[in-house]
C-alpha positions as CSV (number, residue, x, y, z in Angstrom):
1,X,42.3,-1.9,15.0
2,X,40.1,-1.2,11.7
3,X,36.3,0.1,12.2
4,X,33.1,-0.5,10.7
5,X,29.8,0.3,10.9
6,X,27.4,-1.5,12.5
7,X,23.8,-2.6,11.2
8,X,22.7,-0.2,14.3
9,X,24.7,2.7,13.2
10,X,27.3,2.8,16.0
11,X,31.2,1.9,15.7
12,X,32.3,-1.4,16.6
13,X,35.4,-3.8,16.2
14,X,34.8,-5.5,12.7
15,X,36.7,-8.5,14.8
16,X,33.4,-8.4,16.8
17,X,30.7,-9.1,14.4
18,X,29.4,-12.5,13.5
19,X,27.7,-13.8,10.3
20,X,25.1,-16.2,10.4
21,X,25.6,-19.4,7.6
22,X,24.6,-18.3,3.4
23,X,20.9,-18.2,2.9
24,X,18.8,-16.9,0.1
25,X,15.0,-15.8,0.5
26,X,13.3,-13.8,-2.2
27,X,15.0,-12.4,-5.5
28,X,18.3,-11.6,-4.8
29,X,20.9,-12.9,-1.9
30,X,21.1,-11.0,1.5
31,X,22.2,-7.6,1.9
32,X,24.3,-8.6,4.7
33,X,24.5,-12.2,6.9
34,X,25.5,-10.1,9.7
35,X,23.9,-10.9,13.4
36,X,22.9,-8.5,15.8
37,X,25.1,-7.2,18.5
38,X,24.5,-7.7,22.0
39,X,22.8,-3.7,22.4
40,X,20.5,-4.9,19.7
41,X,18.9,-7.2,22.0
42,X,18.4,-4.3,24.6
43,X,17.1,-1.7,22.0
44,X,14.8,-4.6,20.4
45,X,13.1,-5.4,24.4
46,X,12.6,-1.7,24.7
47,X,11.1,-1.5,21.2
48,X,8.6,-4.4,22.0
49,X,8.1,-2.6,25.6
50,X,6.9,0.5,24.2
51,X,4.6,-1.1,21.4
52,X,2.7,-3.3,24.0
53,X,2.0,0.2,26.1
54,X,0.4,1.4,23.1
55,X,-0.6,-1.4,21.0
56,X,-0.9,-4.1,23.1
57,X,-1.1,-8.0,21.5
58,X,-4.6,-9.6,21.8
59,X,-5.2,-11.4,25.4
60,X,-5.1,-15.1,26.0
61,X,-9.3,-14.6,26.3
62,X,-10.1,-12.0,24.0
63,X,-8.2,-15.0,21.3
64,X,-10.8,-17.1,22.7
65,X,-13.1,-15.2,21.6
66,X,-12.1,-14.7,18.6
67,X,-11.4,-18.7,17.8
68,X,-15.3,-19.1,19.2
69,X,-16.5,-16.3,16.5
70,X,-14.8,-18.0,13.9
71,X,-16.0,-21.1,15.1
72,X,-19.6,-19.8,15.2
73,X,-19.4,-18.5,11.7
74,X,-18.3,-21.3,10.1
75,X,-21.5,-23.6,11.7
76,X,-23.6,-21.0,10.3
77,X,-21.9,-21.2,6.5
78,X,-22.1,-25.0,6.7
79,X,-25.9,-24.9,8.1
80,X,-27.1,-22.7,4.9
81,X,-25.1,-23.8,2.0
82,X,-26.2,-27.5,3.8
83,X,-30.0,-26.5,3.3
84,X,-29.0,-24.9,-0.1
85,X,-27.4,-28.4,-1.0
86,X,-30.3,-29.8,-0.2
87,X,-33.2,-28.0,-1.6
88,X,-31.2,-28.2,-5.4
89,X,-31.8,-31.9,-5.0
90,X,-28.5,-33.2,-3.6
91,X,-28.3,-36.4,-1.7
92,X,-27.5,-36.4,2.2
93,X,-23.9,-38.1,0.5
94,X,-23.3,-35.5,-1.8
95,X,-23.7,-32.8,1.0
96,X,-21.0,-34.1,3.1
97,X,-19.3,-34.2,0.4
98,X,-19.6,-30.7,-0.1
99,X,-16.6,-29.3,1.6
100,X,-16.4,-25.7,2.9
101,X,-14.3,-24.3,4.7
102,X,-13.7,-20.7,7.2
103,X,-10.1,-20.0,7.1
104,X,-8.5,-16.8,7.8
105,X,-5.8,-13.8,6.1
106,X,-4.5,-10.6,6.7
107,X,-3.0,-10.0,10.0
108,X,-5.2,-12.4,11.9
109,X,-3.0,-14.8,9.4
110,X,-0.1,-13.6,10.2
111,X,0.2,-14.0,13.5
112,X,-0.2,-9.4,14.1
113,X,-3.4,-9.3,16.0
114,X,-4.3,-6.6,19.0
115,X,-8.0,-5.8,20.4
116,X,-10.0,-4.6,18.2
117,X,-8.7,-5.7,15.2
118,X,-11.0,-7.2,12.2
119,X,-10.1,-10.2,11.4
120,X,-10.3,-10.8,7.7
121,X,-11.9,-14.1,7.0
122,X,-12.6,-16.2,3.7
123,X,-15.9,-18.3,3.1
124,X,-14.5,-21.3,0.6
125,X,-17.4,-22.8,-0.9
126,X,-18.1,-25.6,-3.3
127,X,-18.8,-25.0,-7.0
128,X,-22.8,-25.2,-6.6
129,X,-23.1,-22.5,-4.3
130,X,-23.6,-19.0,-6.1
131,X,-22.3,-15.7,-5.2
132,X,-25.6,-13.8,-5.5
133,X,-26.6,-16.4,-3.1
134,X,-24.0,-15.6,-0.4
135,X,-24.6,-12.1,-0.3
136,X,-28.3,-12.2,-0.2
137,X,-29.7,-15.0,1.5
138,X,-26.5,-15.9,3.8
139,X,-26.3,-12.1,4.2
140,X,-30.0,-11.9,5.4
141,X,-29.2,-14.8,8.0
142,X,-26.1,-12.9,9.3
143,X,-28.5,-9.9,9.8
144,X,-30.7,-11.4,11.8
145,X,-28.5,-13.9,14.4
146,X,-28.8,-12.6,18.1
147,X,-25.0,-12.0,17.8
148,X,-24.6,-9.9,15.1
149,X,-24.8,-6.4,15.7
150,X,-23.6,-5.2,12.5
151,X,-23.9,-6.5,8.5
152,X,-23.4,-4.5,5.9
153,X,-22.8,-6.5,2.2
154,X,-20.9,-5.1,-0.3
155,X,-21.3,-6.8,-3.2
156,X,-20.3,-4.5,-6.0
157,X,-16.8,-3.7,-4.3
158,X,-13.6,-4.8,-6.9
159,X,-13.4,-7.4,-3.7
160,X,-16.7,-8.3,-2.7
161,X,-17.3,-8.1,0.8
162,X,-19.3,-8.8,4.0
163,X,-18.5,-6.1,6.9
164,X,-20.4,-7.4,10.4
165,X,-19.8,-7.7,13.6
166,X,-20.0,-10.9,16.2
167,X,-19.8,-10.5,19.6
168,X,-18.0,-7.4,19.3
169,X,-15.8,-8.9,17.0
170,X,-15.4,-7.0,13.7
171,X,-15.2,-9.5,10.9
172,X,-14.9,-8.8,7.0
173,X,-16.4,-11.7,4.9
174,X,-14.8,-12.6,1.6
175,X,-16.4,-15.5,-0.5
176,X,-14.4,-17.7,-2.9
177,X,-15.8,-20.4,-5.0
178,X,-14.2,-23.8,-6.1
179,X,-14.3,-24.2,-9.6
180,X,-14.2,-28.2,-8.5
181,X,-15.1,-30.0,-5.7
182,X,-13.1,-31.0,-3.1
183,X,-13.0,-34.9,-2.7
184,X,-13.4,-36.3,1.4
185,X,-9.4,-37.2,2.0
186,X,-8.5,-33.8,0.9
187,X,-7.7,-30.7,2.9
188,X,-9.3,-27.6,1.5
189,X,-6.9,-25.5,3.4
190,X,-4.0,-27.1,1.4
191,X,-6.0,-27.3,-1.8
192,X,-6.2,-24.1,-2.4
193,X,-2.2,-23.3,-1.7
194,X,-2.1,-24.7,-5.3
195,X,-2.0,-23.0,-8.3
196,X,-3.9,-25.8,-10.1
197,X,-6.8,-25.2,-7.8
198,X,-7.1,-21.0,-9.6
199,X,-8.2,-22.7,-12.9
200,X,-11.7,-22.2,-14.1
201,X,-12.4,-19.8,-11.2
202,X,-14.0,-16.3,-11.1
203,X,-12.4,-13.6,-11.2
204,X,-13.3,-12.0,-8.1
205,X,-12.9,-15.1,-6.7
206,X,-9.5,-15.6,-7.7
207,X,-8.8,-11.8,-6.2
208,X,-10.4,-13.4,-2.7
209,X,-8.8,-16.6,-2.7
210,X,-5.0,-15.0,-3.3
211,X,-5.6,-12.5,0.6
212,X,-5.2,-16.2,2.4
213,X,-2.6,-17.5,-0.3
214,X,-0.5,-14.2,-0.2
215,X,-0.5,-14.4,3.7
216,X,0.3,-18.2,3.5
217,X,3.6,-17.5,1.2
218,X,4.3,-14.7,3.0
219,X,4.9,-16.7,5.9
220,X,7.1,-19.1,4.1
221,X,9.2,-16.4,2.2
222,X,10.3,-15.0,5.8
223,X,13.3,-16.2,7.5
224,X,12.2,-15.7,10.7
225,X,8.5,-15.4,11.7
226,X,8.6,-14.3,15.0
227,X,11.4,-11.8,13.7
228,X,8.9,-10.2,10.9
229,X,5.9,-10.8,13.2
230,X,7.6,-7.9,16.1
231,X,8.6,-5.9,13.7
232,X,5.8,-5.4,11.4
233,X,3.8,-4.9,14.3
234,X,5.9,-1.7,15.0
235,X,5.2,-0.5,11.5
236,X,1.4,-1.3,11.1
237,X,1.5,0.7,14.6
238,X,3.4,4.0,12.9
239,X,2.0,3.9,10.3
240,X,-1.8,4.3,11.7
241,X,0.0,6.9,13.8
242,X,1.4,9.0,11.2
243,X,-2.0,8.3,9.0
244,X,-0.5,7.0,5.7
245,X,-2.7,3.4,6.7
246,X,-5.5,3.5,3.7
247,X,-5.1,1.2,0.6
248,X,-8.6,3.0,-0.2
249,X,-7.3,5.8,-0.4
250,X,-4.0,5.7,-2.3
251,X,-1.9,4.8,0.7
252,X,-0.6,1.8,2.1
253,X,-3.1,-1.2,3.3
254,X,-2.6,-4.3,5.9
255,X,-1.0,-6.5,2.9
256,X,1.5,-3.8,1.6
257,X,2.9,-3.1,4.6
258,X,3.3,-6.5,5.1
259,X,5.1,-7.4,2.1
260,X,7.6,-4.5,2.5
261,X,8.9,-5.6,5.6
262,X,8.7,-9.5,4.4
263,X,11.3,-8.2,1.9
264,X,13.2,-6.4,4.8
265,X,13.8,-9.6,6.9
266,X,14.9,-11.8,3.5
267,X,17.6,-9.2,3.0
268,X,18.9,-9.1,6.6
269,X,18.2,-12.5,7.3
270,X,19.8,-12.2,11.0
271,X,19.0,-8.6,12.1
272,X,17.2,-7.9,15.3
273,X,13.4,-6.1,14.8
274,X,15.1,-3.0,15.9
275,X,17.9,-3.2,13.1
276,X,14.9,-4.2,10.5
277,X,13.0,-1.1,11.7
278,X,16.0,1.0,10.8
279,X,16.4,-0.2,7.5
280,X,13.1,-0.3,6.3
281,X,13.0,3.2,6.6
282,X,16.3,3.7,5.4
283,X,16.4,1.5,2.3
284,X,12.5,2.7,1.2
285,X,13.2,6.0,1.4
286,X,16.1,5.8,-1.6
287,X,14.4,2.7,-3.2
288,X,14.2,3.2,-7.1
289,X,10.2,3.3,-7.4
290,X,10.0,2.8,-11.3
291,X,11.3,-0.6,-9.5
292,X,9.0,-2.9,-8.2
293,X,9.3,-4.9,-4.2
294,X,8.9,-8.6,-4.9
295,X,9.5,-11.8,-1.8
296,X,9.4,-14.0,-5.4
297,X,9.7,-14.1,-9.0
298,X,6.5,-13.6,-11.3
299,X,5.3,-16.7,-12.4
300,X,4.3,-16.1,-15.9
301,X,1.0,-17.7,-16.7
302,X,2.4,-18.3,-20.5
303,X,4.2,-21.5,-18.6
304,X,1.3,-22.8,-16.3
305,X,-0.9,-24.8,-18.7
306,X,-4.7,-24.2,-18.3
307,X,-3.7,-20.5,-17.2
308,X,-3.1,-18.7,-20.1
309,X,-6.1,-16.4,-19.4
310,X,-4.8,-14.7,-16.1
311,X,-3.7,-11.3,-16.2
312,X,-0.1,-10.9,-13.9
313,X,1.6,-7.9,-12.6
314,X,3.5,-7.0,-16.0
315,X,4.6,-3.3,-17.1
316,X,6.2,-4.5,-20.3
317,X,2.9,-5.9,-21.9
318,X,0.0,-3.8,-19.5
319,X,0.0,-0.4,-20.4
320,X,-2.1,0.3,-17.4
321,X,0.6,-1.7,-14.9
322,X,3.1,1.2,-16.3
323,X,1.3,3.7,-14.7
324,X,1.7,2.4,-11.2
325,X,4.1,5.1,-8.9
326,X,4.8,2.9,-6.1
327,X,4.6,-1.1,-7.5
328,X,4.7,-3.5,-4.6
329,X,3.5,-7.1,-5.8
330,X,2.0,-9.9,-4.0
331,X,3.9,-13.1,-4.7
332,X,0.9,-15.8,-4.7
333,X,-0.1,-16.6,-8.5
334,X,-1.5,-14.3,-10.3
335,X,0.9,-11.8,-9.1
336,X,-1.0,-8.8,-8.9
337,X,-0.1,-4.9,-7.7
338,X,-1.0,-4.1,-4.1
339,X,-0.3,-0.9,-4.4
340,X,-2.2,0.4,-7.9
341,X,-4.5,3.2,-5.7
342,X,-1.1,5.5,-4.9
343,X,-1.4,8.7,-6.1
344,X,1.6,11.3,-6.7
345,X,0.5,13.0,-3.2
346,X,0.1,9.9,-1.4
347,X,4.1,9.2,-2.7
348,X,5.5,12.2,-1.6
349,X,3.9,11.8,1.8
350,X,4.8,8.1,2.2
351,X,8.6,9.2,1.4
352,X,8.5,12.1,3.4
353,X,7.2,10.1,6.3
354,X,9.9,7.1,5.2
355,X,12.8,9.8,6.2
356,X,11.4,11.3,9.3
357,X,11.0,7.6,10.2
358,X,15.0,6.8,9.6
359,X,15.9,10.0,11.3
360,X,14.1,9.5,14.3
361,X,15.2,5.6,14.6
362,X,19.0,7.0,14.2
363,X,18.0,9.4,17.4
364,X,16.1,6.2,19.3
365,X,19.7,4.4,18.6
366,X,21.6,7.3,19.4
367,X,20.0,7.6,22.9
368,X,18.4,11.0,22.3
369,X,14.8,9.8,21.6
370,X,12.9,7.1,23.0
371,X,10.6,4.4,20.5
372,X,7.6,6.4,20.9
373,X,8.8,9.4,18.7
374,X,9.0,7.7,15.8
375,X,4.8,7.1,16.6
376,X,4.3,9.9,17.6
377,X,0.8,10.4,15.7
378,X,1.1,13.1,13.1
379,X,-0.3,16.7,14.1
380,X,-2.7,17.0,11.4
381,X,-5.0,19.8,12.6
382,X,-1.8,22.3,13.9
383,X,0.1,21.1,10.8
384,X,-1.9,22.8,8.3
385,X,-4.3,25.9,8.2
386,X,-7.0,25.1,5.7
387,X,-8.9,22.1,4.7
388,X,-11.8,21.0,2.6
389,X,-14.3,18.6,5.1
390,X,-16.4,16.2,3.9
391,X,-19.2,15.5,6.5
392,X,-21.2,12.4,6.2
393,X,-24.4,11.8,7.3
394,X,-27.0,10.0,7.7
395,X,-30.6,9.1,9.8
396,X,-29.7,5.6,10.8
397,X,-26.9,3.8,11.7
398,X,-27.3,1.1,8.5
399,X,-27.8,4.1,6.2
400,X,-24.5,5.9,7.4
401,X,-22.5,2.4,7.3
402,X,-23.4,2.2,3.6
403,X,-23.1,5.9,2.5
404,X,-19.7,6.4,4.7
405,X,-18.1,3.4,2.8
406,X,-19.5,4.8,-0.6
407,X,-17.8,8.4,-0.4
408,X,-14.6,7.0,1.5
409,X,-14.1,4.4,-1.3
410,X,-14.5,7.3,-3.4
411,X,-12.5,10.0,-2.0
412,X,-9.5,9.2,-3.8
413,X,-11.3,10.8,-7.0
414,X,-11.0,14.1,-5.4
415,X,-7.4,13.6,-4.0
416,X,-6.8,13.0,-7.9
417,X,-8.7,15.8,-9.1
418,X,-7.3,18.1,-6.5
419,X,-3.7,17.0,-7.5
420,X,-4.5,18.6,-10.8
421,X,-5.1,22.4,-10.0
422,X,-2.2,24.9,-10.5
423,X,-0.5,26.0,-7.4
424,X,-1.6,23.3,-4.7
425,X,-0.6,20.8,-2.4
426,X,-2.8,18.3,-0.6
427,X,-2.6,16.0,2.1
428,X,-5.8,13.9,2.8
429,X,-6.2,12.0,6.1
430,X,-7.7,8.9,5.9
431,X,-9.5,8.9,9.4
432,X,-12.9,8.9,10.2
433,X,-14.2,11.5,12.7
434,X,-17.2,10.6,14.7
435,X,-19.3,13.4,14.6
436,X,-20.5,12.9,18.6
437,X,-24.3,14.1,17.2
438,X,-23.2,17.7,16.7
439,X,-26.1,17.9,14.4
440,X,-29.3,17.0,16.0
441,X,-30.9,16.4,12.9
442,X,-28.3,13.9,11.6
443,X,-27.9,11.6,14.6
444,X,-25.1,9.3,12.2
445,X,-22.5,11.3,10.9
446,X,-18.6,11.8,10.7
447,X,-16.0,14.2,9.2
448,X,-13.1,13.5,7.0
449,X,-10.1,16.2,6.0
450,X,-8.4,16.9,3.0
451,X,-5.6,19.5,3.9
452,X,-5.0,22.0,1.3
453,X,-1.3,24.3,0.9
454,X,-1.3,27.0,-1.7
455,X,2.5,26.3,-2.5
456,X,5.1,28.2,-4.2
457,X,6.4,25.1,-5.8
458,X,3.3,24.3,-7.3
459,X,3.0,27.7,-8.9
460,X,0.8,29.9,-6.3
461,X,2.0,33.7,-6.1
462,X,0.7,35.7,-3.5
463,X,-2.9,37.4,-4.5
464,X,-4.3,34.8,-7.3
465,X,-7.4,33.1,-6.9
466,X,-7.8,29.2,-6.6
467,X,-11.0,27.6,-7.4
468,X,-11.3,24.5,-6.1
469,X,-14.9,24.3,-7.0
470,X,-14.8,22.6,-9.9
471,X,-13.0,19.7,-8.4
472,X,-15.4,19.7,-5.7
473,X,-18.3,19.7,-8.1
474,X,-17.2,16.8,-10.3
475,X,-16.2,14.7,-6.7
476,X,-20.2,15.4,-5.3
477,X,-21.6,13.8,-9.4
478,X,-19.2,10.8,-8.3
479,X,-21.4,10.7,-5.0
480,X,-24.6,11.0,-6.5
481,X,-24.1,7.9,-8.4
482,X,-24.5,5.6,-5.4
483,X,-26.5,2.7,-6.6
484,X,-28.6,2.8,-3.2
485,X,-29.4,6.8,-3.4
486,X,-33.0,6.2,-4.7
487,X,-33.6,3.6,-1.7
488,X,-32.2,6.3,0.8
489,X,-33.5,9.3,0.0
490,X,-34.0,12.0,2.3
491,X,-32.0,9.7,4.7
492,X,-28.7,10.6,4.1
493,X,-26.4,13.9,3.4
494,X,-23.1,14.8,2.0
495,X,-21.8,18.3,3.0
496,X,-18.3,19.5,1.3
497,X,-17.1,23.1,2.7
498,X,-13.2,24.6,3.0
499,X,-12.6,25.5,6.6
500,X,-10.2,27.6,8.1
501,X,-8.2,26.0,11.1
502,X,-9.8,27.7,13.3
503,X,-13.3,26.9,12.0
504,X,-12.5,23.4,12.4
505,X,-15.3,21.5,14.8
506,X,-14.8,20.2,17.9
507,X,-15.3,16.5,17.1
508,X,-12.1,17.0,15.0
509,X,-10.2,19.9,17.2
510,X,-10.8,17.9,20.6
511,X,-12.6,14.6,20.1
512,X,-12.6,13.9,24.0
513,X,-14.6,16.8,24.4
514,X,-17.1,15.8,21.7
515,X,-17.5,13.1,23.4
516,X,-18.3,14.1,26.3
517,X,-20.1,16.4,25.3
518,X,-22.3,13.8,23.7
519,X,-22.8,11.7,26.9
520,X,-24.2,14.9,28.2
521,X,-26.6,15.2,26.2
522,X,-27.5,11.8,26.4
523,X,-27.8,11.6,30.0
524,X,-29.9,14.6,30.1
525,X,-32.5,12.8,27.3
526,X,-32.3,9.9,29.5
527,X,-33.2,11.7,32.6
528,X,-35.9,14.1,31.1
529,X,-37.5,10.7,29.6
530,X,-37.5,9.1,33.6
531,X,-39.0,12.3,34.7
532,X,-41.7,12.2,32.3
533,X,-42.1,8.7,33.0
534,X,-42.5,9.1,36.7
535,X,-44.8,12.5,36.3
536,X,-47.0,10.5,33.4
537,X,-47.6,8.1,36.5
């Protein structure tokens, strides 16, 4: 009896193995048609097992929750751009005839969503409402509703945003606006699936509109939803883990990750999530990156009347889309490079990390690890011995929400910079360390890590001198360009130091114990204020 291998890895009769019917998703036909074996069934249950110990879905009543946020947000958006309507001299008719509409992207979208999540959300609004408007006047009323306990606007961001929080919901706030109004019998949420609807529009809001139309097509370029849904729930999961989740700075974001194991699923239409998870990191490990991952073809905008002035996704004719290391393109129109922030240190982590994933799945199927070690969260801290830290701080909490965003949106200047100097190696970590209050002066604060390896490879020899200074120094001009540094003054603080390993702080070392440490001190505020209280008396 002849042999093969099976998607899993493991021997099997070829006899045995069934092929769903021919089916074509994406660019090219199917890798294979073949189904899953019974055992995939098992390994994919204890897959999902695992993942809801550790990342559990979102309960029945914290979606309720969420649906009544969304609800409540989109009564606000239609109260003010109502009264907007009305004080430019609009009729009662022409208001209600003023569509807009709250609809949602990202992984809310897609169907991936566990406590605690954002959920990334997208104001459509008619042609007569202004942008300036929406993040200054419907920014102010966010502000200052009873359940919003966090706004912070950011207006100059490539894609504008609104970053608050409902109800203990985190929401981030895109705005889109129509370039033509949307008559009464049609359904803005299909409108804007079109093409046709992109003419005339902004350009920012064309980059807003296409997060809910990517997530849309995604979910129509999949062959099985529920499929993708379980297994790119295990990958957003690892990929937080082993801290390579960061669009901002030069890894891969929510919509990347998405898109790469979209294209897994259309090229093993049948596989199990546990047979996806093995060849995602299989094939992206050995993928060709001067290649790009597309679910479609490019629609060239040269064949789309009225569309002639949108810029695609297109190496041959954009010098600056030939500099891209790690091309992964979204497949709504204009096609557009979700990956254009990787750096050549965040693409040899990402492939280092795409092996270690394969090899530990070929373990998990071999019966010598369980699901968890591929997770397992990366040992940052014991991995390496030196690191610069950035600590960012601030008086108030609204200061250090604003500052923190500016340096991390930044930080990718000095991963660039750093990448530069003779002889080193860097790894930066894209999490954000509460500081606990470690510095009584600076009651707002966090740390962030770049590691730094004085390699061989790179050209270090034992006894020469590195100076990272001038990196450092050209990264801390960057910072002092905020826009908002006049209006903060004295308020806020950016401290950048190399530390040894074992000069790390506690918040980073042992966050638990930071913690506590916090409450502590907390408590004992608290108790020396009731004291006082009941002495004063």
């Amino acid at each position: 009896m002849s042999l093969q291998v099976s998607p899993a890895g493991s021997p099997t009769a070829a006899s045995a193995a069934k092929s769903g019917p021919p089916v074509r998703f994406g660019v090219s036909d199917p890798i294979t048609l073949q189904e899953p074996e019974p055992h995939d069934a098992s390994l994919s249950d204890l897959m999902r097992q695992d993942l809801e110990t550790v990342f559990p879905t979102e309960t029945d009543e914290g979606m309720l929750l969420r649906q009544g946020v969304l609800h409540e947000l989109e009564v606000m958006f239609h109260d003010w751009m109502s009264k907007l309507c009305l004080e430019a001299g609009l009729s009662d008719e022409e208001v209600k005839r003023s569509t807009v509409k709250i609809t949602t992207l990202g992984s809310y979208r897609l169907g991936v969503v566990h406590p605690g999540s954002d959920i990334d959300t997208l104001c459509i609004a008619p042609p007569n409402v202004k942008r300036e408007d929406f993040f200054s006047a419907f920014a102010e009323i966010l502000e200052k509703h009873e359940d919003v306990t966090e706004c912070v606007p950011i207006p100059d961001a490539y894609t504008p945003i609104v970053k608050l929080k409902i109800r203990g919901v985190c929401i981030d706030l895109l705005f889109a606006r129509l370039a033509r109004s949307i008559s009464e019998t049609e359904s803005a949420q299909e409108v804007v699936k079109e093409d046709e609807v992109l003419r005339n529009m902004d350009e920012k809001s064309v980059r807003c509109m296409n997060g809910f139309r990517v997530a849309d097509q995604i979910l129509t370029l999949v062959p099985n939803q529920e499929t993708f849904r379980r297994t790119l729930r295990f990958i957003k999961y690892w990929a937080r883990q082993r801290g390579i989740y960061s669009n901002i700075l030069g890894f891969f974001g929510g919509i990347t990750w998405s898109l790469l194991v979209a294209r897994i699923c259309q090229l093993y239409p049948y596989y199990a999530p546990n047979q996806l998870v093995n060849r995602f990191f299989r094939l992206y490990h050995q993928w060709n990156w001067t290649k790009p991952v597309m679910l479609c073809e490019i629609v060239d905008p040269a064949n789309v009347p009225g569309m002639t002035n949108f810029k695609v996704w297109d190496p041959k004719k954009n010098p600056a889309d030939r500099q891209h290391i790690m091309p992964v393109i979204t497949p709504a129109f204009p096609s557009m490079n979700s990956t254009y922030n990787v750096t050549e240190t965040t693409k040899r982590i990402l492939l280092e990390e795409f092996r270690r994933g394969y090899e530990k799945v070929v373990e998990v199927e071999a019966q010598k690890a369980s699901w968890g070690a591929i997770h397992a969260a990366f040992p940052f801290f014991t991995h390496y011995r030196h690191f610069l830290m950035l600590e960012i701080l601030a008086k108030t909490e609204d200061v250090y929400n604003k500052f923190s965003g500016w340096v991390e949106s930044k930080l990718r200047i000095l991963v660039m910079q750093l990448e530069a100097v003779p002889g080193v190696l860097i790894h930066p970590n894209p999490l954000q360390y509460d500081s606990y209050g470690s510095d009584s002066e600076w009651p707002f604060g966090c740390g962030m890590f770049v590691a730094v390896v004085f390699s061989g490879e790179k050209g270090a020899f034992s006894g020469q001198h590195i100076d990272l200074r001038p990196s450092m120094t050209q990264f801390m001009n960057v910072i002092l360009q905020w826009t908002d540094r006049d209006a903060y003054l004295g308020r806020f603080k950016l401290r950048l130091r190399r530390v040894a390993q074992s000069d790390l702080p506690e918040y980073a070392r042992t966050p638990e114990a930071a913690r506590k440490r916090k409450r502590d001190r907390d408590n004992e505020e608290s108790s020396k204020k009731t004291r006082t209280t009941v002495n004063g008396k």
